[in-house]
C-alpha positions in Angstrom: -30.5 23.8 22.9 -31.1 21.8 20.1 -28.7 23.9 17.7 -25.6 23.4 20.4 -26.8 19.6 20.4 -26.5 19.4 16.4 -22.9 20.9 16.5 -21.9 19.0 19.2 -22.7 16.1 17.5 -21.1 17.3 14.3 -17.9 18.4 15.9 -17.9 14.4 17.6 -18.1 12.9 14.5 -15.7 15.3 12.4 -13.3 14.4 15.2 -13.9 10.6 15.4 -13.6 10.8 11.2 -10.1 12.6 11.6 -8.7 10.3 14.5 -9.5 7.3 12.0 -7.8 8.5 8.9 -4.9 9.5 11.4 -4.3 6.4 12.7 -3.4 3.4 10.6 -5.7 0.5 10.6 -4.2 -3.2 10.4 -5.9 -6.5 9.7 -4.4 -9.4 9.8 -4.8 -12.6 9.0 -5.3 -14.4 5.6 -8.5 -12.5 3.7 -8.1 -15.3 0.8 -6.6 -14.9 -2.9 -5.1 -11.6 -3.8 -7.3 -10.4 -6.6 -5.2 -10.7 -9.8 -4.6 -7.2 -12.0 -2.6 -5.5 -14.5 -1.2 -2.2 -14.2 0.9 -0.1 -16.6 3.8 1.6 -15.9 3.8 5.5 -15.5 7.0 5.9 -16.5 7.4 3.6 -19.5 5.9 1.3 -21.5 6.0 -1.9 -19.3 3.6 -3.4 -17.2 3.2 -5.7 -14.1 0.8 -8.4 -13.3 0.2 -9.8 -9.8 -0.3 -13.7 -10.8 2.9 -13.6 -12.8 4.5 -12.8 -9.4 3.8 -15.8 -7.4 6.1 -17.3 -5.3 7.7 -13.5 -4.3 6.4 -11.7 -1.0 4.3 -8.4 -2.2 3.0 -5.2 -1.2 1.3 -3.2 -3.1 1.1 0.5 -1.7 -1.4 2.9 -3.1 -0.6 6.2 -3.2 -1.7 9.7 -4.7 1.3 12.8 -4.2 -1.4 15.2 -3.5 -1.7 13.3 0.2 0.5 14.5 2.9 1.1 10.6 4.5 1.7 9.2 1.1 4.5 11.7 0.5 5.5 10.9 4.6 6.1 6.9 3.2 7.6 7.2 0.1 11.5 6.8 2.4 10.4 4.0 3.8 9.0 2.2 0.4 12.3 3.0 -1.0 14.4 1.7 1.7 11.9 -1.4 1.8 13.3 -2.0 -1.7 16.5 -1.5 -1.6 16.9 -3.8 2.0 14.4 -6.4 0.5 14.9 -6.2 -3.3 17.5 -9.2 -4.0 15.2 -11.3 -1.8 11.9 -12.5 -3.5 10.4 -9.2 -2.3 8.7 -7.0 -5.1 7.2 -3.3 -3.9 4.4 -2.4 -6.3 4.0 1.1 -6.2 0.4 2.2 -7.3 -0.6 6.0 -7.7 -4.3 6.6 -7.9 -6.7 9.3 -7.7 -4.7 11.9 -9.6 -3.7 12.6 -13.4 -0.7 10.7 -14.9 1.3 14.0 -15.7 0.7 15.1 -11.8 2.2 11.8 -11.1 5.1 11.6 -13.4 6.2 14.9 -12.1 6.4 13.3 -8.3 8.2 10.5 -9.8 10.4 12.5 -11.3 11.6 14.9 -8.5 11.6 11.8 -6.3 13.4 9.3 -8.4 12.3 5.9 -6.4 14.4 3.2 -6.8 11.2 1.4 -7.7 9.0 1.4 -10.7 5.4 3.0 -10.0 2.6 2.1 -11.8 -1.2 3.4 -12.4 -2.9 2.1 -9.7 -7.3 2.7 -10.3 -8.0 -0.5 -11.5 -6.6 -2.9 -8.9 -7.7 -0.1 -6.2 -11.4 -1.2 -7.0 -10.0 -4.6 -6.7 -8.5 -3.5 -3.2 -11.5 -1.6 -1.8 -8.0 0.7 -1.4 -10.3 3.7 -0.2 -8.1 5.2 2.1 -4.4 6.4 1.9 -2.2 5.2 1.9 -3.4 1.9 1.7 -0.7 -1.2 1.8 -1.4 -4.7 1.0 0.8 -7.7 1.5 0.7 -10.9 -0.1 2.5 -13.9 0.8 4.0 -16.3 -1.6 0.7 -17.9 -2.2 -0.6 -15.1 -4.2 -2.9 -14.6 -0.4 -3.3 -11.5 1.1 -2.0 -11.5 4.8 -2.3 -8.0 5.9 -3.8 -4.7 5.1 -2.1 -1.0 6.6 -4.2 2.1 5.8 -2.8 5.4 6.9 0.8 5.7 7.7 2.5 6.2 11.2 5.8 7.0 10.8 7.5 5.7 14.3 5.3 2.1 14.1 5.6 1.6 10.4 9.2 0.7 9.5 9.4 -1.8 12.6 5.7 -3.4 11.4 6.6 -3.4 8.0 10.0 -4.7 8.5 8.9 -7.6 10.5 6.5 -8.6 8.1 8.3 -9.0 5.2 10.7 -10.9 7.5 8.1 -13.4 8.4 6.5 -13.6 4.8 10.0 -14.5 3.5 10.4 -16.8 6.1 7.6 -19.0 5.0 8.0 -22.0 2.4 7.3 -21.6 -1.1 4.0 -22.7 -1.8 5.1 -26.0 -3.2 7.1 -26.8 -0.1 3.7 -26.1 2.6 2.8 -29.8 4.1 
């Protein structure tokens, strides 16, 4: 009896573990400064630094090509830039947890309208431990909400709305 208990046990929390990197997780609210980081480019030499974005609307997305939900958002990122991009809204695309060369060849049969940069050092920043993992900062250089794991049919309308409200707000210098 004791064996069938162990398994059923370990088949309760394999499942539980599955259903939460399934779903996506969202927390709201404002969690304080946006930790400031630099990131190269994977594609050139450039790179992109959060502070020198203030006063824009971010999200940062972490990805890695090798995960199947990732590969499942990388449409909607793309149309989020294009519908956003000529409105103080900057996508920063972050690949982690794989080799540059593995990443530059997703880039590169992809071709985002975006650039994508190396993501590892702000992901320790992030606590970004799950993915996909998307942050968004409000013009304040604050983060307002965190997405991990991607669901297609909720995501577009959630993100959407979002970046709608975000850009909505007053520049930091115009808040009573």
């Amino acid at each position: 009896m004791k064996f069938a208990n162990r398994w059923l046990l370990i088949l309760t929390l394999a499942l539980t573990g599955f259903a939460t990197l399934a779903a996506p997780a969202t927390q709201s609210g404002d969690a304080g400064a946006a930790p400031d980081f630099t990131a190269p480019s994977l594609t050139d030499e450039t790179a992109v630094r959060l502070s020198s974005l203030r006063g824009k609307v971010v999200m940062i997305n972490f990805w890695a090509s090798w995960c199947p939900p990732c590969r499942a958002e990388f449409p909607l990122l793309a149309k989020l830039h294009n519908a956003y991009k000529e409105r103080d809204f900057v996508l920063l695309s972050l690949n982690l947890a794989e080799d540059a060369e593995t990443a530059r060849r997703f880039i590169q049969r992809e071709t985002p309208p975006f650039q994508v940069y190396v993501g590892a050092s702000a992901a320790a920043k992030y606590n970004a431990s799950r993915l996909p993992m998307t942050y968004f900062i409000d013009r304040a250089g604050r983060v307002r909400r965190q997405v991990a794991g991607f669901h297609p049919k909720r995501a577009e309308a959630e993100f959407t709305a979002l970046i709608d409200a975000l850009l909505a707000e007053p520049f930091p210098n115009e808040a009573q």
